[in-house]
C-alpha positions as CSV (number, residue, x, y, z in Angstrom):
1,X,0.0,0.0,0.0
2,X,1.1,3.5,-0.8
3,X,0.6,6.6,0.7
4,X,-1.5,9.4,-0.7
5,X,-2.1,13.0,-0.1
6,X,-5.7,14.2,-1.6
7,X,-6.1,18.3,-1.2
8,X,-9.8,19.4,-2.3
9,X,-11.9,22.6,-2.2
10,X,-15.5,22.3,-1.6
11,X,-17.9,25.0,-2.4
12,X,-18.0,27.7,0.8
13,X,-21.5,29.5,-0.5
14,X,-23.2,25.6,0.1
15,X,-24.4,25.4,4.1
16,X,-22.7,23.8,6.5
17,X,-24.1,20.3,7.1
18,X,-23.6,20.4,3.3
19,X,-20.2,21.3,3.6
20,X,-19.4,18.6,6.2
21,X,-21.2,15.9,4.6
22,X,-19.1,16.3,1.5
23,X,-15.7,15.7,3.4
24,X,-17.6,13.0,5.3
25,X,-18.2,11.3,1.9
26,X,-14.7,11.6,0.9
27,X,-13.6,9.8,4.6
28,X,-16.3,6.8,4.2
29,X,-14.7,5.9,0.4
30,X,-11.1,6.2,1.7
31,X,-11.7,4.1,4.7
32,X,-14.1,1.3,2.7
33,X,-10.7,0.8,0.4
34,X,-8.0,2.1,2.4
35,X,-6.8,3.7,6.2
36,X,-7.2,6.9,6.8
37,X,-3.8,8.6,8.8
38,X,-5.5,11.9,9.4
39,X,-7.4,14.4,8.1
40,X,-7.1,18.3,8.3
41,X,-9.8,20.5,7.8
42,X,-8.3,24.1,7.2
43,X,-11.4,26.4,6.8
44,X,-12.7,28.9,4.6
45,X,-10.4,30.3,2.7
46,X,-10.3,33.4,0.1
47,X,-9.3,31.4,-3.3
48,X,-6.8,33.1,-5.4
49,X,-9.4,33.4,-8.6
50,X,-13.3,32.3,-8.6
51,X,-13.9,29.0,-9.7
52,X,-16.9,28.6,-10.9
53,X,-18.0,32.8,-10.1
54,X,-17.2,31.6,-6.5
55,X,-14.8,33.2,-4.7
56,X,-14.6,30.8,-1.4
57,X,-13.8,27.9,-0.8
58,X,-13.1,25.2,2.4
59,X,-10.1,23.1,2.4
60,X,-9.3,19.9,3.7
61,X,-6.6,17.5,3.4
62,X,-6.7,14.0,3.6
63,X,-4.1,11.7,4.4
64,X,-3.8,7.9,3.7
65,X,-2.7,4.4,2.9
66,X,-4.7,2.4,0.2
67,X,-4.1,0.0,-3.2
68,X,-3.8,2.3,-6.5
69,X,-6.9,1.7,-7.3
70,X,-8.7,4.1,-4.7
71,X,-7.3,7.6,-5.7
72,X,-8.3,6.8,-9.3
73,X,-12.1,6.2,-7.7
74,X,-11.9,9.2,-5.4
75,X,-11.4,11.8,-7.9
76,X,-13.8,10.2,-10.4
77,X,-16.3,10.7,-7.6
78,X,-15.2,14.5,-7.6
79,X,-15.3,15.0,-10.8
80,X,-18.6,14.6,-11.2
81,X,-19.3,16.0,-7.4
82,X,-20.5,20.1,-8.4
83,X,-19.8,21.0,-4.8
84,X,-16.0,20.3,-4.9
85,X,-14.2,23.0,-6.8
86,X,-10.9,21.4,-7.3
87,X,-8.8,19.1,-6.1
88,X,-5.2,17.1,-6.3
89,X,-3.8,13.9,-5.3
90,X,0.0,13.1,-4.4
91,X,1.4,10.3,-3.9
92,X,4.6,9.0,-2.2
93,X,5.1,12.7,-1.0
94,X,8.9,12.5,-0.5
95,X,8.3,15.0,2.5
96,X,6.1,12.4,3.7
97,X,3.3,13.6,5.7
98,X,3.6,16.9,7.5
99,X,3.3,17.2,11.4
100,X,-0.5,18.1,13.1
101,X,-1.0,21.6,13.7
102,X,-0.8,23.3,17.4
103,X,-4.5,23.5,18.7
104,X,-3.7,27.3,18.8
105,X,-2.7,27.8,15.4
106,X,1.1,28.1,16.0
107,X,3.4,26.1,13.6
108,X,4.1,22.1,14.6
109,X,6.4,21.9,17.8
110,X,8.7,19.5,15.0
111,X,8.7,23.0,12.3
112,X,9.6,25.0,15.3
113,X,12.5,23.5,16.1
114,X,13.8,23.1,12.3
115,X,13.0,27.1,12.0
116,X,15.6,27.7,15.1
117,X,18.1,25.0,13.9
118,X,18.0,27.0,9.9
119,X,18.3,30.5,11.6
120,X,20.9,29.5,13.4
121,X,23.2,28.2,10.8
122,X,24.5,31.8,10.0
């Protein structure tokens, strides 16, 4: 099994429960064919140009181990999905799969400590 990355944008302007039941429908097909590792929901976000003549967008990222098979299903599934706005899968990511975030929004105790150890190399 390889490890996969899958970053999508779902519609902001769509309510909430909609919103929530689309990344809850992403996290039922990864775990029927695969194991989920985690998943990070980062919000609302401005998007850098409308999509679609929207101009929001909430982002989530999925992290997880399945066969080869289950990404190709995934974003068939979104393609066709008109809440999700984009998407993109990577797999392998040869930075492997980046630390949690602090409850409190600061940077990962782990990217904390690399930040001191690079400004310190002067």
């Amino acid at each position: 099994m390889k490890q996969y990355e899958t970053v999508l944008v779902v519609d902001a302007m769509i309510p909430d429960e909609s919103i929530a039941s689309e990344f809850e429908a992403v996290s039922k097909l990864i775990e029927s064919q695969g194991k989920i590792i985690r998943v990070d929901r980062w919000g609302k976000r401005r998007l850098a140009y409308a999509i679609n003549k929207r101009s929001h967008g909430e982002y989530g990222a999925f992290y997880y181990e399945a066969e080869s098979a289950l990404p190709a299903e995934l974003e068939k599934r979104l393609r066709i999905n008109e809440n999700v706005l984009r998407w993109l899968t990577v797999a392998e990511n040869p930075c492997g799969i980046p630390p949690a975030p602090a409850a409190d929004g600061s940077p990962a105790p782990e990217l904390a400590e690399k930040k001191s150890d690079e400004e310190g190399d002067d």
